[in-house]
C-alpha positions as CSV (number, residue, x, y, z in Angstrom):
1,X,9.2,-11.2,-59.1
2,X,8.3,-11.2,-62.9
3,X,9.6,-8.7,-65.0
4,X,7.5,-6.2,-66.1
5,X,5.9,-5.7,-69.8
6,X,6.5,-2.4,-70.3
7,X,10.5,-2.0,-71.1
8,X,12.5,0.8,-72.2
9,X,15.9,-0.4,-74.1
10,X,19.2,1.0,-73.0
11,X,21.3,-1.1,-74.6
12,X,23.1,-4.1,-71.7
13,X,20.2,-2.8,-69.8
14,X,16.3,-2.1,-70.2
15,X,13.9,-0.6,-67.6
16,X,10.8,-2.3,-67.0
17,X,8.5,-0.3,-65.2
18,X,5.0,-0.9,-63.6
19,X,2.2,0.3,-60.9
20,X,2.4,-2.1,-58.3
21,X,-0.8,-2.4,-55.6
22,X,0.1,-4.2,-52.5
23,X,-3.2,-2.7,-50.5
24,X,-4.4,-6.5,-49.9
25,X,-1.4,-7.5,-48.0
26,X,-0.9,-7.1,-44.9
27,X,1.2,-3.9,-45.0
28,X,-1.3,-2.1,-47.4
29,X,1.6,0.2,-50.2
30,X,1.7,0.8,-53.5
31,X,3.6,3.1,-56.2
32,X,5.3,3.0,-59.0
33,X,8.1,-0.3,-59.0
34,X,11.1,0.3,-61.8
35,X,13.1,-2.7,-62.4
36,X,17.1,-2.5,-64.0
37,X,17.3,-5.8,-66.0
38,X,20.1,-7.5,-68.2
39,X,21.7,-10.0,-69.5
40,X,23.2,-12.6,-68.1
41,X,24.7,-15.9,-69.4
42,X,22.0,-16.0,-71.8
43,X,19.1,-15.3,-69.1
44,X,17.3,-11.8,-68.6
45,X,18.0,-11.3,-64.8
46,X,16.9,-8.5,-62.4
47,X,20.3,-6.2,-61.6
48,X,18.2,-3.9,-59.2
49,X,14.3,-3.0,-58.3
50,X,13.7,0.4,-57.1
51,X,9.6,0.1,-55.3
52,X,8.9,3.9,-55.2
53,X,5.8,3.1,-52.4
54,X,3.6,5.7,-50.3
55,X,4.8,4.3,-47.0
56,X,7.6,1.7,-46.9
57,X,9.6,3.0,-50.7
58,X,12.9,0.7,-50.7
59,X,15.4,-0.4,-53.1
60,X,17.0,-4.2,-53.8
61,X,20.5,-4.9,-54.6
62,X,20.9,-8.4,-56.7
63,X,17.1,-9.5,-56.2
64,X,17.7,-12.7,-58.2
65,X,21.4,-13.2,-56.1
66,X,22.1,-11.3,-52.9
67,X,18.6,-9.2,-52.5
68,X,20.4,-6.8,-50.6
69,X,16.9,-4.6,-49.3
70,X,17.6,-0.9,-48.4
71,X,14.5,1.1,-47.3
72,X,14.7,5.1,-48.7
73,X,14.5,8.1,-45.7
74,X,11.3,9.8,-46.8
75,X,12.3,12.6,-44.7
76,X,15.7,12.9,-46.8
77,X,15.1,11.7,-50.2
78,X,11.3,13.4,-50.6
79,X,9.8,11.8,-53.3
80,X,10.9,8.2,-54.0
81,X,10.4,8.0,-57.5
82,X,12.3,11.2,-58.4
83,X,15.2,10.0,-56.0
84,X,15.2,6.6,-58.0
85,X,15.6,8.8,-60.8
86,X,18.8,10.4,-59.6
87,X,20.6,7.6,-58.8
88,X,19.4,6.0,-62.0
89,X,21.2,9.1,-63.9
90,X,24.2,9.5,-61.4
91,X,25.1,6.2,-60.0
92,X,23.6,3.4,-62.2
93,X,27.2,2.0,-62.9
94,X,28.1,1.5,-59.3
95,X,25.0,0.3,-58.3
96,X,25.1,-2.9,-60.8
97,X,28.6,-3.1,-59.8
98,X,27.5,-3.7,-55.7
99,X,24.4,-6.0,-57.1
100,X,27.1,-8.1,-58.1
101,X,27.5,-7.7,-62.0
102,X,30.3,-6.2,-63.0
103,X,30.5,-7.0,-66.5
104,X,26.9,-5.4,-67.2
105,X,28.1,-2.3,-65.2
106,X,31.4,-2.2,-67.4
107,X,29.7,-2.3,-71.0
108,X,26.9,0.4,-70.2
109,X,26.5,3.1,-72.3
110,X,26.0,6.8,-70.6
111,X,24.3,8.6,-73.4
112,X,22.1,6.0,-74.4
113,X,20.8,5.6,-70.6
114,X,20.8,8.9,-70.4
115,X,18.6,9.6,-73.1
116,X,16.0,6.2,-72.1
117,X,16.0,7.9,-68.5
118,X,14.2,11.0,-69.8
119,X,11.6,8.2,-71.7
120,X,11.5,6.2,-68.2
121,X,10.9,9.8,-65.9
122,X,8.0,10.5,-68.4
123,X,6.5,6.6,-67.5
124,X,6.9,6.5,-64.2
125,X,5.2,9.9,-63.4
126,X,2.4,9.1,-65.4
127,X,2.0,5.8,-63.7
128,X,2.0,7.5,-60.5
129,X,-0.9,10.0,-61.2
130,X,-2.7,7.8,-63.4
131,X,-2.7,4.6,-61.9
132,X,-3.1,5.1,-57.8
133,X,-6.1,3.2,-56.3
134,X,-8.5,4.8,-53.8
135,X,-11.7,3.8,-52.5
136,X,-14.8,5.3,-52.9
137,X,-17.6,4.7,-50.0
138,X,-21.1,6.0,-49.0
139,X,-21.3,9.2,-46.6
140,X,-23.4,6.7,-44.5
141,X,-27.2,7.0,-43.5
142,X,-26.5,8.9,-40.8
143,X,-24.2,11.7,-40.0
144,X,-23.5,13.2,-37.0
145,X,-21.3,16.6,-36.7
146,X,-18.6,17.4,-34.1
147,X,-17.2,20.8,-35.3
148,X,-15.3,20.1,-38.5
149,X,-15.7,16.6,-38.4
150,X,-19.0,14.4,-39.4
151,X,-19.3,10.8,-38.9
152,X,-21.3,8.9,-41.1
153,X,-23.0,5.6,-39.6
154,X,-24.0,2.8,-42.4
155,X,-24.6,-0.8,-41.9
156,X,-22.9,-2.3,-44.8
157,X,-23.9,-5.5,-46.7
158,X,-21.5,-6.9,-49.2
159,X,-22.3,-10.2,-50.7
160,X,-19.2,-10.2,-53.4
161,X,-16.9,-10.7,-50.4
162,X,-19.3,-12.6,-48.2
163,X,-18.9,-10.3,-45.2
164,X,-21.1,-7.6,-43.6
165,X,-21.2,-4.9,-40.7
166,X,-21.5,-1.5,-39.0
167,X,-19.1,1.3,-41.2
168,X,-18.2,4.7,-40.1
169,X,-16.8,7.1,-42.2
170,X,-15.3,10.0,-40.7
171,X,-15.8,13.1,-43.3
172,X,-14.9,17.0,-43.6
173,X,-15.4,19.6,-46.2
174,X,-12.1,20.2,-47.9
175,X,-11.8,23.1,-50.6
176,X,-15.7,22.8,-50.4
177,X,-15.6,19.0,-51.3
178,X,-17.2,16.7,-48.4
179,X,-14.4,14.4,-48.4
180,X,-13.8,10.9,-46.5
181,X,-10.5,10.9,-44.5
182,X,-11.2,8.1,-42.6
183,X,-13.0,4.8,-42.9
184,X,-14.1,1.9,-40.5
185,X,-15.6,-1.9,-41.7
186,X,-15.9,-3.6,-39.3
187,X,-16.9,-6.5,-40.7
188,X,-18.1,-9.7,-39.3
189,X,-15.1,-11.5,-41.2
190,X,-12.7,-9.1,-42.8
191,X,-12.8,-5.9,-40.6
192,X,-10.6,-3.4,-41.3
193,X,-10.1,0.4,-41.9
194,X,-8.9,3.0,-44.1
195,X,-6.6,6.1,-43.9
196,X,-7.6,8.8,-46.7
197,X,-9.6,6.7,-48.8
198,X,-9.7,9.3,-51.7
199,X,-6.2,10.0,-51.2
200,X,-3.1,7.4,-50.6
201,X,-5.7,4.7,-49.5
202,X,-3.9,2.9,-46.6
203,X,-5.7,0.2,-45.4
204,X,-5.3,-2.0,-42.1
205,X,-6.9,-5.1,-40.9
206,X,-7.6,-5.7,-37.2
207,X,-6.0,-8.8,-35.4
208,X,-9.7,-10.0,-33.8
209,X,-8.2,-11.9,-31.5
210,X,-6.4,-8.4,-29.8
211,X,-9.3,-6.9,-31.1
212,X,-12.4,-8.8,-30.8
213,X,-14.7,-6.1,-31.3
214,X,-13.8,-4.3,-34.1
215,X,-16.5,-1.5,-33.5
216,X,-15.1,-0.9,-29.9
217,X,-11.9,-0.4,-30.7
218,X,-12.4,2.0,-33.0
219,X,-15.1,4.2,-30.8
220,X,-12.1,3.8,-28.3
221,X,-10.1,5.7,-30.5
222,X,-12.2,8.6,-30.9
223,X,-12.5,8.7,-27.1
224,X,-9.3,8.5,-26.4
225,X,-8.4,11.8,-28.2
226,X,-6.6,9.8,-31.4
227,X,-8.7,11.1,-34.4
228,X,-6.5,14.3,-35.0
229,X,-2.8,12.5,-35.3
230,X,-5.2,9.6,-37.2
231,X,-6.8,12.3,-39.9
232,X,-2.9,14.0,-40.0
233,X,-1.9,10.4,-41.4
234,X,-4.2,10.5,-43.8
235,X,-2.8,13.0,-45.0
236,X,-5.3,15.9,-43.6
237,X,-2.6,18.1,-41.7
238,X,-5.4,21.5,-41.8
239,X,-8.5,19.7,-40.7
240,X,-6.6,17.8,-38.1
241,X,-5.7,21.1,-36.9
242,X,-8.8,22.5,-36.8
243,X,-10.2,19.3,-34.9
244,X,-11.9,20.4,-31.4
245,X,-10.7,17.4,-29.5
246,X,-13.3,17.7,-26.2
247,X,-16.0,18.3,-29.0
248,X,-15.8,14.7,-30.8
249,X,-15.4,13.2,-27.3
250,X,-18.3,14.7,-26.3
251,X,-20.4,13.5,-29.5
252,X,-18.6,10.1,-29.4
253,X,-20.0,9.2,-26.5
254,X,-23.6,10.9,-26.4
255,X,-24.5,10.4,-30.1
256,X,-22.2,8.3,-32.5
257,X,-21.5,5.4,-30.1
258,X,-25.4,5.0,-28.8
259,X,-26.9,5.2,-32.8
260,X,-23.6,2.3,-34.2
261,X,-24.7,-0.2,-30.9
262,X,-28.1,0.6,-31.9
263,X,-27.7,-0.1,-35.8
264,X,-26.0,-3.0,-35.3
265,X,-28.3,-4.5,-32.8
266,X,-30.7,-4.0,-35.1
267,X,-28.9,-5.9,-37.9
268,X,-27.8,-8.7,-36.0
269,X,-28.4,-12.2,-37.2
């Protein structure tokens, strides 16, 4: 990939550093991406690329030679970026070494990267409050409540993007704040949905031809008892708690299933 345009000089090596929003692809990340560049033989070449994302953060050995690809243990290393960090301040040297430059490794020098690294820390943790994308829908025309949990109904027309179809939004009152954790296009063209839209924004598209009703599948998974673990994803751990289960299967089926058939019934073509 290019290098970045924002670079911090550290003397054989900069840092270039930048947000980097993968939502369109087809595992939807993003998060702060810091790259260890130097010279070599005349060209600027990437040494190693730390992608400090929400849900698959990994690192890259050699990306313009080997691209040796390690993925970080969340569960171990916590936060990715601040684990980048580390090993930027404790083991830059023998990582460039195992990316397969030796020479660059060998003519680094330790207080200079040691003083860029507090400049880089300062970046990257701005980037990563400042920069993170999140959605922000309608409530729907509708809302039914189950407990807790509301669902809001909206037929959604969209002519930028050519596409059109029933939306669900599945909302809660957090800290007093009605708040989407949930959201479901299901779009005539490009259906897909959306864990914590205000929060990490982690978006899926459906495979119609497993899925070929969009709207079903997801009315399926309110019935079959999946909105808790689905809300604790989106990173909702207290409200999925508080979720009574038989409740939304119960309202599922007699109210929020009957009025989304009904709406979109009523705006087919």
């Amino acid at each position: 990939m290019d290098i970045a345009d924002t670079k911090i000089e550290a003397g054989a090596v900069c840092f270039a550093i930048q947000y980097r929003d993968n939502r369109d692809a087809a595992n939807s990340d993003q998060g702060v991406s810091i790259q260890v560049v130097g010279n070599q033989d005349g060209n600027l070449v990437e040494l190693l690329r730390f992608d400090c994302f929400d849900q698959n953060p990994h690192y890259h050995y050699g990306p313009q030679n080997k691209n040796e690809r390690i993925f970080m243990d969340k569960t171990t290393t916590g936060n990715p970026l601040g684990w980048t960090l580390k090993q930027l301040r404790t083991r830059l040297p023998q990582m460039i070494q195992r990316a397969g430059y030796d020479d660059i490794a060998g003519s680094l020098d330790p207080d200079l990267v040691a003083s860029k690294l507090d400049e880089l820390e300062a970046c990257g943790r701005e980037l990563a409050a400042k920069e993170r994308k999140t959605v922000i829908h309608n409530r729907g025309d509708e809302v039914i409540e189950a407990g807790n949990i509301k669902f809001g109904l909206e037929f959604r027309e969209i002519p930028r993007i050519n596409d059109r179809g029933l939306a669900i939004h599945v909302l809660s009152d957090v800290a007093g704040q009605e708040i989407e954790l949930l959201a479901f296009d299901c779009f005539e063209n490009r259906p897909h949905y959306h864990y914590g839209t205000r929060n990490k924004d982690i978006r899926y598209a459906w495979d119609k031809t497993v899925a070929p009703d969009p709207l079903k599948w997801t009315l399926d998974q309110f019935k079959d008892g999946k909105l808790p673990s689905m809300v604790r994803r989106a990173g909702y751990p207290a409200v999925a708690d508080a979720i009574d289960a038989n409740l939304v299967v119960r309202t599922v089926t007699g109210d929020v299933e009957p009025r989304a058939l009904a709406i979109r019934a009523a705006n087919a073509k």
